[in-house]
C-alpha positions in Angstrom: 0.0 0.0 0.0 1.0 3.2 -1.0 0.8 6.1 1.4 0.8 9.5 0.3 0.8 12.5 2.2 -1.5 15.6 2.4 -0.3 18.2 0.4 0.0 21.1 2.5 -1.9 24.2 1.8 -0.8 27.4 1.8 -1.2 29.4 4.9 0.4 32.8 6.5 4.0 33.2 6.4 5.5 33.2 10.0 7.4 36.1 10.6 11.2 35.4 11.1 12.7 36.6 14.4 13.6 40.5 14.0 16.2 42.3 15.9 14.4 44.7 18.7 14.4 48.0 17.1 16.3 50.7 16.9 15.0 52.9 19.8 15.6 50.3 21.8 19.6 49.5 20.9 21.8 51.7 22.8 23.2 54.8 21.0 26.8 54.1 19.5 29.6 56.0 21.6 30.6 59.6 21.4 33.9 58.0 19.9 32.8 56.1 17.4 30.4 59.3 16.0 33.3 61.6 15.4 35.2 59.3 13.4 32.2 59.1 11.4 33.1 60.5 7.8 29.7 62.2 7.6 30.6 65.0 10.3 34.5 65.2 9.3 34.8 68.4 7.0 38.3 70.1 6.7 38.9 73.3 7.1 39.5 73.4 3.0 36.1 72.1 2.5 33.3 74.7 1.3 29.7 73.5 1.7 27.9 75.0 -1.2 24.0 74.0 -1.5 22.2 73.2 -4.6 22.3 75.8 -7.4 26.1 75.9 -7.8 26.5 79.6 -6.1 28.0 80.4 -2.4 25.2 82.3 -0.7 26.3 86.5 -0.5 28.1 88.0 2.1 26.2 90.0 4.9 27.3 93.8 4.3 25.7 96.7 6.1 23.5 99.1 4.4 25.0 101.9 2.4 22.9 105.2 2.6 23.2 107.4 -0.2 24.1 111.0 1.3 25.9 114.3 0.3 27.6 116.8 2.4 26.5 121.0 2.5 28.7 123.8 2.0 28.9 124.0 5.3 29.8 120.2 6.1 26.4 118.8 7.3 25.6 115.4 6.1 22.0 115.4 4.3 20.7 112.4 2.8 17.4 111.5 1.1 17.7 107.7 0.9 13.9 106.0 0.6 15.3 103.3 3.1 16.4 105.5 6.1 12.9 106.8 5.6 11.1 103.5 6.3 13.8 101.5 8.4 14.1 102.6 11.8 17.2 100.3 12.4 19.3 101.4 9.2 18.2 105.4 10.2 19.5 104.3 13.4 22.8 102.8 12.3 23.4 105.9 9.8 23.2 108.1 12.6 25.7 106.1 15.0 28.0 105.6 12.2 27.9 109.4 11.0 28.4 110.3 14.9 31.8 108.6 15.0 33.5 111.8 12.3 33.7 114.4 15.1 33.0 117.8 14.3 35.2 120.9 13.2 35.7 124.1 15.4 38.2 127.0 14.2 38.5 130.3 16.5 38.3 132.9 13.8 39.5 136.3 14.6 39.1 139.0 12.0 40.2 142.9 12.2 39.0 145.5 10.1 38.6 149.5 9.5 37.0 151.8 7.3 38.7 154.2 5.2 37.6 157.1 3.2 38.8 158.2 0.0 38.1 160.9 -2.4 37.6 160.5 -6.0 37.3 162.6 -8.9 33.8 162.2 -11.4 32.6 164.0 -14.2 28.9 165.2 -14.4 27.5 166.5 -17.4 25.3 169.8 -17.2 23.2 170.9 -20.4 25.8 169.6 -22.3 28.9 171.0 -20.5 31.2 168.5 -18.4 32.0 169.4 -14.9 34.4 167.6 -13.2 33.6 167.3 -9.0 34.8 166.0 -6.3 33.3 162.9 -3.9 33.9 160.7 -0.6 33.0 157.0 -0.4 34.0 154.4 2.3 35.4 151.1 2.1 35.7 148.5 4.0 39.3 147.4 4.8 40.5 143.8 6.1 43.5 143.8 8.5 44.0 140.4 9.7 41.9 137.1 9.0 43.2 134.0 10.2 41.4 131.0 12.4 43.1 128.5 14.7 42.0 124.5 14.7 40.6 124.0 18.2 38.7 120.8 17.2 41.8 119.2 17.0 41.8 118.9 20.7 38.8 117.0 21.1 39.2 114.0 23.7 37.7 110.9 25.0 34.8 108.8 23.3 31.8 110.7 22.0 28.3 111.0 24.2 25.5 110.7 23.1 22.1 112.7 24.6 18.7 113.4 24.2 16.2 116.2 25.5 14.9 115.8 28.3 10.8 115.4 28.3 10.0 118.5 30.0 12.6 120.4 27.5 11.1 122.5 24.6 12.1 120.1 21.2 11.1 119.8 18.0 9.0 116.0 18.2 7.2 115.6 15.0 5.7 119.1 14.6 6.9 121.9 13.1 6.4 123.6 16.1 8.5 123.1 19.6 6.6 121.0 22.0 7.0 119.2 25.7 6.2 115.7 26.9 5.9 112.8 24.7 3.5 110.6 23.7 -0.5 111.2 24.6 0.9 114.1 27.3 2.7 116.2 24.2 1.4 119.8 24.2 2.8 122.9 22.6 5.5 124.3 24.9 4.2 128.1 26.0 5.4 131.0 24.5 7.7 131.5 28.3 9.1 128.0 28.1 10.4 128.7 24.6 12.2 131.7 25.5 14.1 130.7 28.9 14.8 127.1 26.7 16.4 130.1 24.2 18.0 131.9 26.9 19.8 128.9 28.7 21.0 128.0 25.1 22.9 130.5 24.5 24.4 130.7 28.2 25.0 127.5 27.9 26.8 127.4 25.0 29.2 130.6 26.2 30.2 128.4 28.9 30.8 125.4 27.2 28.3 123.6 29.8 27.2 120.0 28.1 24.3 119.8 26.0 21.9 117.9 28.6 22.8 120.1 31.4 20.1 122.2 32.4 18.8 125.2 33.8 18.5 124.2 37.4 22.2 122.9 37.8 24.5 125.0 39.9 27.5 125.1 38.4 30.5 124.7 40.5 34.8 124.7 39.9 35.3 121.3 40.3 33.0 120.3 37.3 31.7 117.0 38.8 31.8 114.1 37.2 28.3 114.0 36.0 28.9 116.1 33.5 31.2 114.1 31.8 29.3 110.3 31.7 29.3 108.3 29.1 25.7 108.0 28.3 23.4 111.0 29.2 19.8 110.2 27.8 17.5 112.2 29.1 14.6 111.7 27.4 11.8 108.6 28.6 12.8 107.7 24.7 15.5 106.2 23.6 17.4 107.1 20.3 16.2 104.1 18.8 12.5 104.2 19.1 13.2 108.2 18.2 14.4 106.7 15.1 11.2 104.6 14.9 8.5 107.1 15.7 9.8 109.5 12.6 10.3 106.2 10.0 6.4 105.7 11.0 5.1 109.5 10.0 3.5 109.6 6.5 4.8 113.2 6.5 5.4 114.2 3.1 8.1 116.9 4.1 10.0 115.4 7.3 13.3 115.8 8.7 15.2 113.7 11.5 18.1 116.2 12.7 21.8 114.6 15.1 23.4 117.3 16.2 27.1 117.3 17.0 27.9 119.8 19.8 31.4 120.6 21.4 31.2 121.6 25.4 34.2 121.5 28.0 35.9 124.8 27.6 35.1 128.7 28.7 34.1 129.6 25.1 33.1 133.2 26.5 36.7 133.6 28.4 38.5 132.9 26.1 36.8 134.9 23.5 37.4 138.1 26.0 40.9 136.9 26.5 41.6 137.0 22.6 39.9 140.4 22.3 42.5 141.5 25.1 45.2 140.2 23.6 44.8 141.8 20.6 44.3 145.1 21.8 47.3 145.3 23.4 49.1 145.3 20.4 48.0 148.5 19.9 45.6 147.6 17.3 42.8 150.3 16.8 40.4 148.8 14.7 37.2 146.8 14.9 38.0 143.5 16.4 35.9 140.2 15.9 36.8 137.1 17.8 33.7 133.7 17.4 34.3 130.4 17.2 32.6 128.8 14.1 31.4 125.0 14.3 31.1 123.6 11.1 30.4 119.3 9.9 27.7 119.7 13.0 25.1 117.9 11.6 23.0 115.0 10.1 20.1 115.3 8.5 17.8 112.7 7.2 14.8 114.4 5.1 11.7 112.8 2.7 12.9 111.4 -0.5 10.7 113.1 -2.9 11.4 116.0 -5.4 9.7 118.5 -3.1 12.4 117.4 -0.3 15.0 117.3 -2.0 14.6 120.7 -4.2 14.4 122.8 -1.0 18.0 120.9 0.1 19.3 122.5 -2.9 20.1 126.0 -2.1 19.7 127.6 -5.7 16.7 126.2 -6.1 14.9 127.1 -2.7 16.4 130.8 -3.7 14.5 130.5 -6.4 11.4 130.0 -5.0 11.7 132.6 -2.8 12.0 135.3 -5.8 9.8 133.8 -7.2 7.3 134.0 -4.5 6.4 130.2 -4.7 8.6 129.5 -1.4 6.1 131.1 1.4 3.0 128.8 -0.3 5.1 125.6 0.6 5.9 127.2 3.9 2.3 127.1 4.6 2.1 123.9 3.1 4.8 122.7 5.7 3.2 124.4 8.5 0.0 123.9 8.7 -1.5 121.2 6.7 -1.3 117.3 8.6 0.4 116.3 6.6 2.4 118.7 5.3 6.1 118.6 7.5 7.5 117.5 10.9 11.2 117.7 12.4 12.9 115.9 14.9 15.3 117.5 16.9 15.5 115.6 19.8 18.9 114.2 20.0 22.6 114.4 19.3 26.2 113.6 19.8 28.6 115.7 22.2 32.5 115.9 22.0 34.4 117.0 25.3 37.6 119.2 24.9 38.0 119.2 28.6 36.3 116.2 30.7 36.6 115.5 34.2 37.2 111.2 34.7 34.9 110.0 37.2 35.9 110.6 40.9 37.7 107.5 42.7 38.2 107.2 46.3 41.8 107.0 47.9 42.1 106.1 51.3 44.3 107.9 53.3 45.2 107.4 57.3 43.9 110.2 59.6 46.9 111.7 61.9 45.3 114.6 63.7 47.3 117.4 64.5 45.4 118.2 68.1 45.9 115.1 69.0 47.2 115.4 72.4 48.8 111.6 72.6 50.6 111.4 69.1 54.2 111.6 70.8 52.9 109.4 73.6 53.9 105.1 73.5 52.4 103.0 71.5 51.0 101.4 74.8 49.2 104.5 75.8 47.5 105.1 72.1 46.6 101.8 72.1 43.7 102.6 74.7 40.7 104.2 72.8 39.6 105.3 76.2 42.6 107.9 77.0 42.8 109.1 72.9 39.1 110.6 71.9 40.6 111.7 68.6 41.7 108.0 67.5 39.8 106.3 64.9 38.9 102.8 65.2 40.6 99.9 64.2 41.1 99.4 60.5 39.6 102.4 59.5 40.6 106.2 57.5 39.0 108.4 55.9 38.7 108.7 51.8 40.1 111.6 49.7 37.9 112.1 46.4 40.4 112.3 43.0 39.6 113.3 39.8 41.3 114.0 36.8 41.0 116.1 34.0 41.0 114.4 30.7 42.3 117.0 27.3 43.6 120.2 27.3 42.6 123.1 29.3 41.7 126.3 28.0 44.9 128.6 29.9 46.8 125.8 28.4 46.0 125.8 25.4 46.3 129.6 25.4 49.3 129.9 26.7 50.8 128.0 23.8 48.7 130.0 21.4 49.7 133.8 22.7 52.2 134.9 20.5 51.3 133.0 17.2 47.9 135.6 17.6 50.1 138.5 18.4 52.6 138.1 15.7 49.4 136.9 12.7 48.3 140.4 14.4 52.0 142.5 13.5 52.2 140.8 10.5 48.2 141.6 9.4 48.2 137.5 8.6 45.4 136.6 6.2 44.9 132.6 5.9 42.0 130.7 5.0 43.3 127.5 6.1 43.1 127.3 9.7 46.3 127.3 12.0 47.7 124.3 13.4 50.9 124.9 15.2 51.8 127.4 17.6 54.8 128.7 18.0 56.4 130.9 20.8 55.1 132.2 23.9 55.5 136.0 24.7 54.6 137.3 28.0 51.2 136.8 28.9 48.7 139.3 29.5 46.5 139.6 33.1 42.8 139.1 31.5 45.0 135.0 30.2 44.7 134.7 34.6 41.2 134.3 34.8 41.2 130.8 32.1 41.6 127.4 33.8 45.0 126.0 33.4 46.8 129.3 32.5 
């Protein structure tokens, strides 16, 4: 008998034994992943992606700009207008060129001459006799001061309750929803402290209620002096945000730390006593003072131009767009809120140096060691381990005697000699005996 077998039918594959996943294996050592060729790349090695082209190098924004007659830096560029960070950026890097400040001194008389004319009279020529008076220029020169300039430059902002320029076209205080129009009395001390201020040479965010004193503290001279509840930055902001369609956002550069008014009276001195008689003028002139970013639109940039603003004044087009500029909402704004000062004399902050205390009433200070060792029997001794601090400061730059005392006889001899120069002075050269108005400037 044959037997045959049941053929088997087909049923489900069993799955073969599978290693445990992944997840579950233990990750391969620390070692064993940096030899891993996939994370070697030399230093040679450039990753470039797909496309074929290295991506482009970060570079910071270049405003288009120009520079006045007079040095300021004006620019029109659309982006500056709309990007409070790059206006931002413009103005820091435009802040770091310091500005320029010449003392120009400048003597002049008048003379009167006679001259003959000839008239005719009903056909007969007459010849007569007449005066006229001319102006004549002595001396002209003007000596680089801003070459002096130390230390790092500060930047500072108006202070709330300070009348500014903060969108409007007129001067306002406060910011935000407490902005109103600064009173007609407010504008003029703000005027009057200016100008004081800028005789003395007192910082730009110094006020009218600080009491000056000789010493010139230390506050005067920080790094950072911001006084407004706004920062530079959201400054920048609030004018890239106006749809104005003729605004301006103004940095000035100021220059503080010297007498400016003392040493303008010790100038005038000086030259008088070389018997000079005629009509003396001694100012400093600050020039490359200021940026200015304005709309970029025809309009804009045709009042920048000065031969074309002059000729909308002859042409009596210039006081319509003054009204246009004042009045209308959206007409103009400026921002003049902020700025950049540069110290010719600054006083470093004050440090402490202790000092011992060895009073001269002291009544046991030849006495034994043993005997002043008893705080009982010595009422003047201090206690153990302690003195008393002396406050120093120091005066960073050159002082304004100083600096006059090197530059007395180059004035008087560009006086003798009737020097006229365009280019400002650099170099002094001797120093003649002084003169007693040169006593009252600091460092003489």
């Amino acid at each position: 008998m044959i037997i045959t077998e049941p053929e088997q039918q087909p049923g489900p594959k069993q799955p073969e034994h599978q290693p445990e996943a992944s997840t579950s294996s233990a990750p391969p050592p620390f070692e064993d992943s940096v030899l891993d060729p996939v994370v070697q790349v030399s230093d040679s090695e450039v990753l470039i992606p797909y496309g074929g082209e290295e991506p482009p190098s970060f570079a910071p924004y270049e405003a288009s700009y120009f520079t006045s007659s007079n040095g300021s830096i004006i620019s029109h560029d659309l982006h500056l207008n709309e990007d409070g960070e790059a206006l931002y950026r413009f103005v820091l890097s435009q802040a770091s060129v310091p500005p320029k400040l010449v003392l120009h001194c400048e003597g002049s008389h008048n003379e009167t001459h006679v001259r003959f004319v000839n008239h005719d009279h009903n056909g007969h020529r007459r010849m007569e006799t007449e005066e006229y008076t001319e102006r004549v220029v002595d001396f002209d020169f003007k000596i680089d001061v801003g070459q002096h300039i130390t230390g790092g430059l500060t930047h500072w902002s108006v202070a709330d309750f300070a009348p500014a320029y903060r969108g409007r076209m007129f001067r306002e205080v406060g910011v935000d929803d407490q902005k109103r129009k600064a009173t007609r009395a407010e504008r003029k001390a703000a005027d009057a402290w200016e100008d004081e201020r800028a005789r003395r040479g007192f910082p730009p965010w110094i006020g009218s209620d600080y009491t000056w004193r000789e010493d010139q503290p230390a506050i005067m001279h920080i790094d950072s002096v911001l006084k407004s509840s706004w920062t530079v930055r959201r400054w920048a902001d609030d004018f890239c945000s106006s749809g104005k369609y003729l605004k301006e956002f103004d940095y000035e550069k100021v220059v503080y730390g010297w007498n400016f008014d003392a040493i303008i009276s010790a100038t005038q001195a000086l030259i008088k006593s070389t018997y000079y008689r005629g009509d003396i003028q001694v100012r400093f002139e600050t020039s490359h003072s200021l940026v200015s970013v304005r709309s970029e639109n025809r309009l804009s940039r045709a009042l920048s131009n000065g031969w074309i603003k002059f000729l909308l004044i002859i042409t009596l087009i210039y006081p319509f767009v003054w009204l246009f500029r004042r009045f209308h909402h959206r007409g103009g704004g400026s921002w003049k809120v902020c700025g950049g000062a540069y110290a010719l004399k600054r006083t470093a902050r004050t440090t402490e140096v202790p000092r011992d205390v060895n009073h001269a009433g002291n009544p046991f200070h030849d006495a034994p060691s043993a005997l002043q060792s008893l705080d009982v029997l010595d009422p003047f001794r201090q206690p153990s381990g302690s003195s008393l601090a002396t406050k120093v400061s120091t005066i960073e730059g050159i002082r304004e005697g100083e600096w006059f005392r090197e530059w007395e006889g180059t004035i008087r001899r560009a006086v003798y000699n009737r020097l006229q120069e365009a280019e400002p002075l650099v170099r002094p050269d001797h120093r003649p005996p002084s003169i007693p108005q040169a006593a009252l400037l600091d460092g003489y």
